[in-house]
N, C-alpha and C positions, 0 to 999 in steps of 0.2 A: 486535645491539642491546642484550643484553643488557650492562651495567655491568662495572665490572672487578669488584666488589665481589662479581659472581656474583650479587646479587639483582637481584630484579626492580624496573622505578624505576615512580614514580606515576605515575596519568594526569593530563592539563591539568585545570584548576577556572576556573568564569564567574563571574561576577556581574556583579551590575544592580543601578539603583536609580534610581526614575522619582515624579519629585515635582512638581506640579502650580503651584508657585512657585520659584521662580531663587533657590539655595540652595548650601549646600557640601556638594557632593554629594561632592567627592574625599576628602574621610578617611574619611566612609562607605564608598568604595569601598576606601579604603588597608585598612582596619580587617578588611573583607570578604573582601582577598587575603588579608588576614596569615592569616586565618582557616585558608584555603585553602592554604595554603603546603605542602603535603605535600602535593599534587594535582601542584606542579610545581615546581622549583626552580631549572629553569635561566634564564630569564628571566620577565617579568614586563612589564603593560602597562595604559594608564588611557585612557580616552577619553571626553572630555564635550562634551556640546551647550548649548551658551546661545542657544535662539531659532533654531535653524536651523545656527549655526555651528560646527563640530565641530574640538575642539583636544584632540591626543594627544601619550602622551609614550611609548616603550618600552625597554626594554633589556635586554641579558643580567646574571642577578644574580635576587639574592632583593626582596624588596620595601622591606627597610627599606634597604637599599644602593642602589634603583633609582630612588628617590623622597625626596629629599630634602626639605628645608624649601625651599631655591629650585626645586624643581622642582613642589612642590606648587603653590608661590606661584605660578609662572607658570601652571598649567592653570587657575587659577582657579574660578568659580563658573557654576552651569549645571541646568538642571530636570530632565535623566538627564544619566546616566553607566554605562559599560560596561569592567569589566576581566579580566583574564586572567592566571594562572599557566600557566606552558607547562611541561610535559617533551614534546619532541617525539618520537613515533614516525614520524611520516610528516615530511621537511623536516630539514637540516642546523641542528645546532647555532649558529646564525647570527643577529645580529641583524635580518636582515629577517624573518625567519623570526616572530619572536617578536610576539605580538598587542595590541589588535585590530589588526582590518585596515579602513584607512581609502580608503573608493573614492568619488571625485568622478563624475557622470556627468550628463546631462543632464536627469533627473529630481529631480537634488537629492545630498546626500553622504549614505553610509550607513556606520556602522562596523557591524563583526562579530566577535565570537569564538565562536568551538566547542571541544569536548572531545569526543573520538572518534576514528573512522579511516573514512573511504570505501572502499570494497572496489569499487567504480565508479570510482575519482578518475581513474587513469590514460585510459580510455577517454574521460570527460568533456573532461580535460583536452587529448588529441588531437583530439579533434572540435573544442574550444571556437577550438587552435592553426589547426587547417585553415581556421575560419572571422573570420582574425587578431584574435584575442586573444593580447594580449603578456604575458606571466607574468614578476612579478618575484622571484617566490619559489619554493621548491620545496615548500610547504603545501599540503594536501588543503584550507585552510580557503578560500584562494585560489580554487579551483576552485567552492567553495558559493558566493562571492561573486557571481564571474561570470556561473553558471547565477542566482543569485537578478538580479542588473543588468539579464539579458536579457529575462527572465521580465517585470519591472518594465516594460517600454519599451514593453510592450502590454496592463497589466495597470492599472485603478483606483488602487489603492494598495497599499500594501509589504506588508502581509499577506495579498493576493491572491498577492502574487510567490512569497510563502515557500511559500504554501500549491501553487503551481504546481512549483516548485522542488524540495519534495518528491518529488511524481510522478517524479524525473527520478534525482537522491541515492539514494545505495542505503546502506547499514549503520552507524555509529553513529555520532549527532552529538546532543548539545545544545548548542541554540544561542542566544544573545544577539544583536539586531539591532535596532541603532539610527537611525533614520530623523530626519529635520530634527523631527516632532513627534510621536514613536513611536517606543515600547519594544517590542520583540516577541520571545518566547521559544518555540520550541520544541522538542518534542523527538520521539527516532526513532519510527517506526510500529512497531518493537519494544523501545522502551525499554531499549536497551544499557546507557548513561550516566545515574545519577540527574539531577534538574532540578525545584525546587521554587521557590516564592514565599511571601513574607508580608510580615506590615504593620508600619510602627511607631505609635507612641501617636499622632504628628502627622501621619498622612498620606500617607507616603511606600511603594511600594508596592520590595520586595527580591527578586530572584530570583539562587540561588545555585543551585551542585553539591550543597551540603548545607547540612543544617541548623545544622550546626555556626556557618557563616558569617551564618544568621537572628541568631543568639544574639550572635551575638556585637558584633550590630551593633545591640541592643535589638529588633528585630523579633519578631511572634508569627507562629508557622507558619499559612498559611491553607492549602494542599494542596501535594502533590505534583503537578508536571505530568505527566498520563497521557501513555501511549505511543501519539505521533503526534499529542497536541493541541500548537495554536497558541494563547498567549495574548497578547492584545494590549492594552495598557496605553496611556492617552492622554489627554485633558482630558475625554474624556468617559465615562471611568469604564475598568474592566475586562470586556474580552469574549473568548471560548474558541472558537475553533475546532476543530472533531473531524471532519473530512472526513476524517482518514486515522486514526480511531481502529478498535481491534477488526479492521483489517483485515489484520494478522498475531499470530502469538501471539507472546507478551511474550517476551524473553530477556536480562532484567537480569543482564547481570556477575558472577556469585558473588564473585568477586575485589575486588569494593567491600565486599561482607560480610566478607570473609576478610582482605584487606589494606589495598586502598587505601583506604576512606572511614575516616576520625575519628572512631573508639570512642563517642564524645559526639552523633555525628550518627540521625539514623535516616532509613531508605533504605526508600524507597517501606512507609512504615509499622513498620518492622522496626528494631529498637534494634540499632545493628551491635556494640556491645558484648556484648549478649546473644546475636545469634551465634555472637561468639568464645568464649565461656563453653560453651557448648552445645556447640559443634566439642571444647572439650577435655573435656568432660565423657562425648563420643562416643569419644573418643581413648581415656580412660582406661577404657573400660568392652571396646573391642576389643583395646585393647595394656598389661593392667596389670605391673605389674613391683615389686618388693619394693626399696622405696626411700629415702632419709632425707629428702630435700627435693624439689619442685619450682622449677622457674625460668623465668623468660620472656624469650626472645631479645629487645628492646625495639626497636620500640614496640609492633609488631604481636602479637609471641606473648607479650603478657603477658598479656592476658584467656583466651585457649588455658591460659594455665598457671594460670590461677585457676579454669576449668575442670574443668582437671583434680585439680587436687591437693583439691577437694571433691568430686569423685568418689569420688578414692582412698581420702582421708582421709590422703593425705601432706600435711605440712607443707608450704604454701607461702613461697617465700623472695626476696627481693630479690637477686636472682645477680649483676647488672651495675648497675655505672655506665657512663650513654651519655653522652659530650661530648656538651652540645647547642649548639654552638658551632661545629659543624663543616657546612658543606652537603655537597651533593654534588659540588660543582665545589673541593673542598680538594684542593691539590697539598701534598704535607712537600715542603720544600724536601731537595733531595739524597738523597730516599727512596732506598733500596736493595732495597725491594719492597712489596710490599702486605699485606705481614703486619705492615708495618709502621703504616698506616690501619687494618688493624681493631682494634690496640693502643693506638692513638690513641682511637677512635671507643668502645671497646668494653674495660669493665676488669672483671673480673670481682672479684667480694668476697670475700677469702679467707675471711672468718669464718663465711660461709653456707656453704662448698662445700669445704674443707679437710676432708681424713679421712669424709668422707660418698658415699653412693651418690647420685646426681644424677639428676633427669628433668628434662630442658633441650628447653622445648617451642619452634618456631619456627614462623612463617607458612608458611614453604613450603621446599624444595628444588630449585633450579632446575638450577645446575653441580654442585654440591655442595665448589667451592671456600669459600666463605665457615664453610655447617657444620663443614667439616675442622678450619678455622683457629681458631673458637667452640671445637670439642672441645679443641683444643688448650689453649688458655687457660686453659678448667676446669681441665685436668688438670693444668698447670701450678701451678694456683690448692690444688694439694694434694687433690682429687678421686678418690675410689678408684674408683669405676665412673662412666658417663657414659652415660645411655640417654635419646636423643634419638627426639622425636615429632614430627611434623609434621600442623599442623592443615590441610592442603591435601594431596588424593592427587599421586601422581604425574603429573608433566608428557610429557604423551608428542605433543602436539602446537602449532604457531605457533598465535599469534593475530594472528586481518586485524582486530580492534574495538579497539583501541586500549593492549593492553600489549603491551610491547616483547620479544617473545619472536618470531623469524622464521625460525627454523632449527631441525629436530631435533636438530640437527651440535650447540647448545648443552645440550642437555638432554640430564642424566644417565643420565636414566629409560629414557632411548631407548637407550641403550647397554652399561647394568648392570641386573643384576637388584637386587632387597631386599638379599639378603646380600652381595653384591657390593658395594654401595653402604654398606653399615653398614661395610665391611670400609675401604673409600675412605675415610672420612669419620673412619674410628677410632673407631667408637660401639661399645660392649660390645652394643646393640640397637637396635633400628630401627622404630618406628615408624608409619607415612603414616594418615593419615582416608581410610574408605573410598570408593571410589565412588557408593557409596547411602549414608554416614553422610553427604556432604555435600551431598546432596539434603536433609538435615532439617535442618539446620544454621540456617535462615532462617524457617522456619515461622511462622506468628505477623502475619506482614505482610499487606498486600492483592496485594502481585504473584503475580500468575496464572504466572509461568513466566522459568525462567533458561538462561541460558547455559551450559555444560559442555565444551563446546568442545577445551581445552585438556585435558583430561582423556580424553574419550573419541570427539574429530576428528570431533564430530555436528555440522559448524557449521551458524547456524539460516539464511547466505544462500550466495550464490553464491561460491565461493572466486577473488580475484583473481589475474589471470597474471602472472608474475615477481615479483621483489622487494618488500616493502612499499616499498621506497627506492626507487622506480625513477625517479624525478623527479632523486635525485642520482649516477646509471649513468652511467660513462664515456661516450661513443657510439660502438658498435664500428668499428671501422677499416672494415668494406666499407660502412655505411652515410656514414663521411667520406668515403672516394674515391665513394659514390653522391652524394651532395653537389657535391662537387668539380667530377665532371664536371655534372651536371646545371647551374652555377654557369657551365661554357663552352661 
């Protein structure tokens, strides 16, 4: 699952936005993805309610390609609204695939989106098949729907469902769910995936992946949502559910610190920019080296390189230009490799890095194909030495919460040693944030406990059987002929 590019791709991003008068709630929502747009790039989705009636639009593509001026105009106006950037771990790159998800049922219509992974999906999913439920997608979010549907058929109201639904979902999900007159958010009973709300000046009540997406849409931050509270948003104001709080301990993602969340955001209290400063300033104090400049692999390792290089007291330098014009769905027409995409993607500045020793800091090393092709560049760019640092340790193990890393078979870590790997990648030195330097990396926030997982294979739940894909598995040939015949 890992990308050709060898790095690691973002996770999915939600948003809400629930107003107490019939309003244009979709550029708020537009405005809110755009935000989020590095959470998810392959498609994207909008879903709003006027009075009960629920009208969506989704597709594969980025937000401003997916939503046009007529396509705005047709979803028209509505008191919430609920949208979704997707990079899928779990579910084919496919437009059904892509969110929300909109389910008709006897109780009324509900749309959904989530950001996460079930480490239960498939089980669920068997059960829910055994007891005919027809699956049109191959989405774990799919699966939360239905348990929330059935939940509902015997439950008060939709935030009984969720909160029953719970009991049942196992590993990391924040979620958006929209009912005929109810907005309802919540999130895991260990807080894998950030999930917060705030207000604007008129009214209107926003729930995002990050803060980044409050901001950006005039909203003031009111809280982060705790891990395993339900909050439930409606005409008759704002209320919290906590039946499933405190009843495991927290294990937030490092990986939203480290990469995926928006340097501008802050995650469960915690400025992820000052994280990444922190991570290189750890870096530079375990692995100093005698150098002309610092650099930051962009976007992620440029606060790592501002880190570092006031640690060291190296000169920090602008090393690259990134097209930012390119997504992650860019084909070169006629490519003849992939070296060719990161030359595109990725220019380094001759005038920063010509004739000078180099510390070129990155998020992380996953294949170690993409660092190769970075050192390359430099060196190319007139670079007389080239000492690369990674503000993440070594990858030595998949993750089932929601980055796409599902195989040691991809990870270099697991196959090379340090010098091995500096040797791979052509770095004059090498390197990685420690084990324990990035346990302090986050400090400073209110979250009681993270995730490490990928790092040292402590995962905080049950590990799922088979494939994270296993919804898109051929079906093996003796269970076709067990078909077959059972069929005559």
């Amino acid at each position: 699952m890992i990308n050709d590019s060898g790095k690691l791709h973002e996770e999915c991003g939600v948003f809400a936005v629930f107003s107490n008068t019939v309003t244009d709630v979709a550029p708020t929502v537009y405005y809110g993805l755009f935000a989020l747009q590095h959470r998810g790039q392959e498609g994207c989705g909008i879903a709003i309610n006027n009075d009960g009636v629920i009208s969506s639009y989704k597709d594969l593509g980025l937000v401003n390609d997916v939503f046009s001026h007529d396509v705005m105009n047709k979803l028209g106006q509505g008191n919430m609204a609920i949208g979704h950037v997707r990079y899928g771990t779990t579910g084919n790159n496919d437009r059904i695939n892509v969110q929300p998800i909109v389910v008709n049922h006897v109780k009324g219509r509900m749309a959904l989106a989530h950001n996460g992974n079930l480490v239960n999906a498939a089980d669920l999913r068997e059960e829910l098949e055994l007891n005919g439920s027809i699956f049109h997608t191959t989405s774990d979010t799919e699966v939360i729907s239905y348990v929330i549907t059935k939940e509902r058929l015997n439950c008060p109201s939709i935030e009984d469902a969720v909160n029953k639904a719970m009991n049942r979902i196992d590993g990391a999900y924040s979620l958006v769910v929209m009912s005929p007159s109810k907005l309802i958010a919540a999130r895991d009973p260990q807080g894998f995936r950030p999930l917060c709300y705030g207000k604007t000046d008129d009214g209107r009540y926003i729930v995002a992946s990050e803060t980044c997406a409050l901001d950006a849409v005039g909203a003031k931050f009111v809280k982060d949502i705790d891990p395993g509270e339900i909050v439930v948003f409606s005409a008759e104001g704002v209320r919290s559910i906590t039946d499933h709080c405190g009843q495991k301990e927290q294990s937030l993602c490092i990986f939203e610190h480290i990469y995926f969340a928006r340097p501008d955001s802050f995650v469960d209290g915690r400025s992820v920019h000052a994280s990444r400063v922190r991570a290189g300033e750890l870096l530079a104090k375990a692995h100093p080296v005698d150098a002309d400049v610092v650099i930051g692999v962009p976007d992620s390792g440029l606060d790592a390189a501002i880190g570092y290089a006031k640690e060291s007291g190296i000169p920090y330098g602008i090393g690259f230009i990134k097209n930012k014009y390119i997504g992650r769905t860019f084909i070169a027409p006629g490519q003849k490799s992939r070296e060719d995409k990161v030359r595109i993607k990725l220019n380094p500045i001759a005038e920063v890095v010509a004739g000078k020793r180099v510390v070129m800091v990155d998020d992380s090393i996953v294949r170690g194909t993409t660092s190769a092709r970075i050192v390359r560049l430099i060196r190319e760019a007139g670079a007389v030495e080239v000492h690369v640092r990674s503000s993440a340790p070594p990858f030595i193990a998949p993750c089932y919460y929601g980055v796409d890393i599902d195989s040691k078979d991809k990870l270099i870590a697991c196959k090379h040693s340090i010098p091995e790997i500096k040797d791979i990648i052509g770095a004059d030195s090498l390197g990685y944030l420690s084990y324990e330097d990035v346990k302090k990396i986050a400090e400073g926030g209110h979250c009681t406990g993270f995730c490490y997982a990928c790092f040292d294979e402590k995962y905080p739940t049950i590990i799922p059987k088979g494939s994270k894909n296993k919804f898109e598995q051929p079906i093996p040939e003796e269970k076709k002929l067990k078909n077959k015949k059972g069929e005559e």
